[in-house]
C-alpha positions in Angstrom: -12.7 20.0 8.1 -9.6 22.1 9.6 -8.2 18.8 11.6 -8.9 17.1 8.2 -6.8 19.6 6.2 -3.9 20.0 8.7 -3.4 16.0 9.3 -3.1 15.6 5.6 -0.9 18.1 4.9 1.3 17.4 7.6 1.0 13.3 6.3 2.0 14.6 2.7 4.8 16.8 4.1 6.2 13.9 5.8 5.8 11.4 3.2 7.1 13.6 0.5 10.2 14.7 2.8 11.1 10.7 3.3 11.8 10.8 -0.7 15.0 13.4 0.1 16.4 12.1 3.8 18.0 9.4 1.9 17.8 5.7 1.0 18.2 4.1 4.2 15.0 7.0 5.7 13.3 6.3 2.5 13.3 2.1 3.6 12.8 2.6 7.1 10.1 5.2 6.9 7.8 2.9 4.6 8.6 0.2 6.1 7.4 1.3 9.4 4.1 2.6 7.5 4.3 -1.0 6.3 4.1 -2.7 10.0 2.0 0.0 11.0 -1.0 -1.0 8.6 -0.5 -4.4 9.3 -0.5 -3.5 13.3 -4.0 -1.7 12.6 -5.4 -4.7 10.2 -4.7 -7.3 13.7 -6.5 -4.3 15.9 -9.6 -4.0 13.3 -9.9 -8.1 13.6 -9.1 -8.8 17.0 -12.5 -5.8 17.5 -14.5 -7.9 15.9 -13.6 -11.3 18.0 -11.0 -12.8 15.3 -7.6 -13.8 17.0 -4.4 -13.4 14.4 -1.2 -14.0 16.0 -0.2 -9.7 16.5 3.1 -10.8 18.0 4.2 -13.0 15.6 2.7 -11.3 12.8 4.3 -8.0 13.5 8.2 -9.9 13.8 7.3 -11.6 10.3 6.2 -8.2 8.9 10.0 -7.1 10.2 12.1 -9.9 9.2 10.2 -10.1 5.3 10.4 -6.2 5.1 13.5 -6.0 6.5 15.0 -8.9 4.3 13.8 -7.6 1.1 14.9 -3.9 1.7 18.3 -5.6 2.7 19.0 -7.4 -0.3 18.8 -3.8 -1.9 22.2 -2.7 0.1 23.4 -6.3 0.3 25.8 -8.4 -2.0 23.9 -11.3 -3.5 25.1 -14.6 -1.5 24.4 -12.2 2.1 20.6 -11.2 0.2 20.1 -15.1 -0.4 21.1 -15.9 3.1 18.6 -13.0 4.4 15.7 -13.9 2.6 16.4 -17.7 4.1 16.4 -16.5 6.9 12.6 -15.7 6.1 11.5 -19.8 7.3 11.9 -19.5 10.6 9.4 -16.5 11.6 6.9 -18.3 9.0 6.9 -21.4 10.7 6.2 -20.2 14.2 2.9 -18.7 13.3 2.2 -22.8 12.9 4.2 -24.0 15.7 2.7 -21.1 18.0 -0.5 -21.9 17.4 -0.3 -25.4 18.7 -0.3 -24.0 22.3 -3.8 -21.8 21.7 -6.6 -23.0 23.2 -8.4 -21.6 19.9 -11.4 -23.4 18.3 -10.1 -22.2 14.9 -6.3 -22.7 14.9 -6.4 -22.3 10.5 -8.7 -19.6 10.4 -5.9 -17.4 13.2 -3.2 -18.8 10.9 -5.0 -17.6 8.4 -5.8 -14.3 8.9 -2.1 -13.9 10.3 -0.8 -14.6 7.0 -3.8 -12.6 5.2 -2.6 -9.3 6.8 0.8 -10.3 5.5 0.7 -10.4 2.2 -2.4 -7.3 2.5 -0.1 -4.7 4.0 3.6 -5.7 4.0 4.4 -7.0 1.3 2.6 -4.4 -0.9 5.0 -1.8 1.0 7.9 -4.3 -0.2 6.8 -3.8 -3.6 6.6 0.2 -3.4 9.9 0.3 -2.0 11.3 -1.4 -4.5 10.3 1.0 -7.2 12.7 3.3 -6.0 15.4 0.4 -7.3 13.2 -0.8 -10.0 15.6 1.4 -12.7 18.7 -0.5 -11.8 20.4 2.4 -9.9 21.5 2.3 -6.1 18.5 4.4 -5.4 16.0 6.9 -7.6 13.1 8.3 -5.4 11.4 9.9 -9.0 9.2 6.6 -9.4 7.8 6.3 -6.3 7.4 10.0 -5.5 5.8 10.2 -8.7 3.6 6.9 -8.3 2.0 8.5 -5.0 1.4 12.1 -6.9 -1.0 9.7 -9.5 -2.5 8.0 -6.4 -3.4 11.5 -5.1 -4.5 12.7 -8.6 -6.8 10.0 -9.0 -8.2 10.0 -5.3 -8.7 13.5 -5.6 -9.7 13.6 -9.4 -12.3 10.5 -8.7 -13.8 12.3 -5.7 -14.5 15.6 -7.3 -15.6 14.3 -10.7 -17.7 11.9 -8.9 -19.5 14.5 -7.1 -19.9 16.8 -9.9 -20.8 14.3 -12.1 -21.9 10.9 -10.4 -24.8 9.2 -11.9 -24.2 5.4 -12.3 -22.5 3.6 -9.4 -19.5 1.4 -10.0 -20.1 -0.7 -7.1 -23.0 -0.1 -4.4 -22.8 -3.5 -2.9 -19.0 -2.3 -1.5 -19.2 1.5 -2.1 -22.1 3.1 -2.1 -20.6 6.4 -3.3 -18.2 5.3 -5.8 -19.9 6.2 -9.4 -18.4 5.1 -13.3 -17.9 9.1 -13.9 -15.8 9.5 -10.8 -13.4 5.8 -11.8 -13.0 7.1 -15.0 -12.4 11.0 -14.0 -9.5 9.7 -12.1 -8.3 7.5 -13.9 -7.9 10.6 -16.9 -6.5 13.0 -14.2 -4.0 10.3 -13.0 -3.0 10.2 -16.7 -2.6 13.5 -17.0 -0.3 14.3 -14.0 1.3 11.2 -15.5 2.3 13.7 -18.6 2.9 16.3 -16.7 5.4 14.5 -14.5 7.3 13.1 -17.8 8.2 16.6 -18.1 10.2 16.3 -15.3 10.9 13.3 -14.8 13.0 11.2 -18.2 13.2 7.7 -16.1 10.4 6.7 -19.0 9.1 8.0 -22.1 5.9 10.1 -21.6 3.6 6.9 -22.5 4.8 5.2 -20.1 4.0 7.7 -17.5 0.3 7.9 -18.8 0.4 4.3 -18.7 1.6 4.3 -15.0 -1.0 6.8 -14.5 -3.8 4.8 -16.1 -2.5 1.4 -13.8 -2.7 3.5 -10.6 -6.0 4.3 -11.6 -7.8 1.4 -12.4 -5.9 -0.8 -9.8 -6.1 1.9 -7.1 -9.7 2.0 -7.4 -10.1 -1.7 -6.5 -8.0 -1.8 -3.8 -9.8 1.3 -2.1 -13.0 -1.4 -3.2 -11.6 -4.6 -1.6 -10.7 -2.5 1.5 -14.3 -1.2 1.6 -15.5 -5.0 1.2 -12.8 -6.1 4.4 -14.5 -2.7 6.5 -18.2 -3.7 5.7 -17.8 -7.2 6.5 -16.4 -6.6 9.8 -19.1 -3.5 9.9 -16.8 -1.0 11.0 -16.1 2.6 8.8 -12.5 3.4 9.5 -9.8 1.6 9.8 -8.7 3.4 12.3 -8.2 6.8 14.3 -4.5 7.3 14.0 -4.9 10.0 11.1 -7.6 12.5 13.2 -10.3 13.5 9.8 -8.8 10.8 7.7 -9.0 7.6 9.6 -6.8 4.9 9.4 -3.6 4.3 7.5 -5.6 1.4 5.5 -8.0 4.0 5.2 -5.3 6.5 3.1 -3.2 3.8 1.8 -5.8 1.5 0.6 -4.7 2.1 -3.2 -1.5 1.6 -2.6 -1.8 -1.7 -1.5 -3.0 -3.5 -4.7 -1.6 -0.7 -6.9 2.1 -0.7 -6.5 2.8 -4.8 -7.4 0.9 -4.0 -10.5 3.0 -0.8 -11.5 6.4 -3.0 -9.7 5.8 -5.6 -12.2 5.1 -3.2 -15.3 8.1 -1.5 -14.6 10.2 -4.6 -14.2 9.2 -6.1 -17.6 10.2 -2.6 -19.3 13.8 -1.9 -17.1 14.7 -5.9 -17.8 
C-alpha cells in the first residue's frame, strides 16, 4: 500500500507539473506516455505468442504523434506536408511484413495497426485539447479533463465498495457494480462544477457535461481494456508503475474518453 501511494503521487506530480513546463514539455511528455503504452500493448501481445511489428509500430506511433502535435506550431501548407508524410511509415508495416516467415501476415498487420489507433492516437486527441479553444496553447482543459478522470476512478471505487450490489459487467469486470458507474459518474460532475469556478474556458454545464462524458466513456474504456487483459489472461498491463501496474493499466479511461470529450469540445469552440 506505501509503494502504491508513493508511485501515484509521484505519477500525479509529474503529470500535473507537465501542464506548467510549457507547450513544447506538455507535447513531448504525452507523447512519450503515448509511445510508451503502445510499447507495453506490443510487450503484453508478443507474451502471449502474437507478433506485431514493435519496430515499425513504435516509428509510426512517432511520425503520427509527432505530425499531429507539429501541425499545432506549424503554418498550414508545412502541417499538410507533415501529415503526408504519414504514408510512408504506414505502408512499411505491409511491405515489412512480406519478408516474415509468419503464418498470419494480416493478423501481425493487424494487431500492429490495433495498438495504433488504441494508444497513440487517443494521446493525439488529449493533446489536442490543450488547442481545442483556439489559442496557441491553454493547459486548463486537459488538466481539468484528467482531475474528472481521477474523480470518477476514485468516486466509482469508493462508492462501489460502499455501496456495490448489482454488477455492471461481470463477464469483463467482476468488481465493477451500477452504484460504483453511477457514483463516479456524479462525483466527476461535481468536480466538473467545482472546476468552472476556476476555470471560465466553458460555462459551468459544460463542465458537468465534460464531467458526465469522462464518466460514462471512461468507464468503458477501463471495460474494453479489462476485456483485451482477460482474453490474453494476464492482470496487469504491466510493472512499470510498482502498486499500480501498467500505464494501460492507469490510462485505460483516457484512451476512449478523450476523442469523445475532443469532439464535444470541437462542435462547441467551432
Amino acid at each position: 500500500m506505501k509503494t502504491r501511494a508513493i508511485t501515484g503521487i509521484f505519477f500525479v506530480a509529474v503529470m500535473l507539473g507537465s501542464f506548467f513546463a510549457g507547450s513544447t514539455t506538455f507535447s513531448i511528455f504525452y507523447g512519450l506516455l503515448g509511445l510508451l503504452c503502445l510499447q507495453e500493448f506490443y510487450g503484453v501481445l508478443k507474451k502471449a505468442g502474437l507478433q506485431p511489428n514493435l519496430p515499425v509500430g513504435m516509428l509510426n506511433g512517432v511520425v503520427i504523434y509527432g505530425a499531429f502535435a507539429a501541425s499545432f506550431y506549424l503554418d498550414t501548407l508545412l502541417m499538410h506536408k507533415a501529415i503526408f508524410l504519414l504514408t510512408l511509415p504506414l505502408l512499411a508495416v505491409f511491405v515489412l511484413e512480406l519478408y516474415k516467415t509468419s503464418a498470419n501476415p494480416f493478423a501481425n498487420i493487424g494487431y500492429t495497426f490495433l495498438g495504433l489507433i488504441f494508444t497513440v492516437v487517443p494521446f493525439i486527441f488529449f493533446h489536442a485539447l490543450a488547442f481545442v479553444t483556439n489559442e496557441p496553447f491553454n493547459f486548463h482543459i486537459p488538466m481539468a479533463f484528467l482531475l474528472m478522470l481521477w474523480a470518477n476512478d476514485t468516486g466509482a471505487y469508493l462508492v462501489g465498495r460502499q455501496f456495490g450490489r448489482t454488477k455492471l459487467f461481470e463477464r469483463h469486470s467482476p468488481k465493477k457494480t451500477w452504484e460504483g458507474f453511477i457514483g463516479g459518474i456524479l462525483i466527476a460532475a461535481v468536480v466538473g462544477y467545482v472546476i468552472s469556478i476556476y476555470f471560465h474556458e466553458l460555462p459551468w454545464r459544460n463542465w458537468v457535461s465534460i464531467g458526465v462524458i469522462i464518466g460514462t466513456v471512461g468507464t468503458l474504456g477501463d471495460l474494453v481494456e479489462s476485456m483485451f487483459k482477460r482474453s490474453l489472461n494476464i492482470k496487469d498491463s504491466g510493472g512499470l508503475l510498482p502498486g499500480h501496474g501498467g500505464l494501460l493499466d492507469r490510462f485505460d479511461g483516457l484512451l476512449l474518453a478523450a476523442p469523445v470529450v475532443f469532439v464535444y469540445l470541437y462542435l462547441i469552440f467551432n
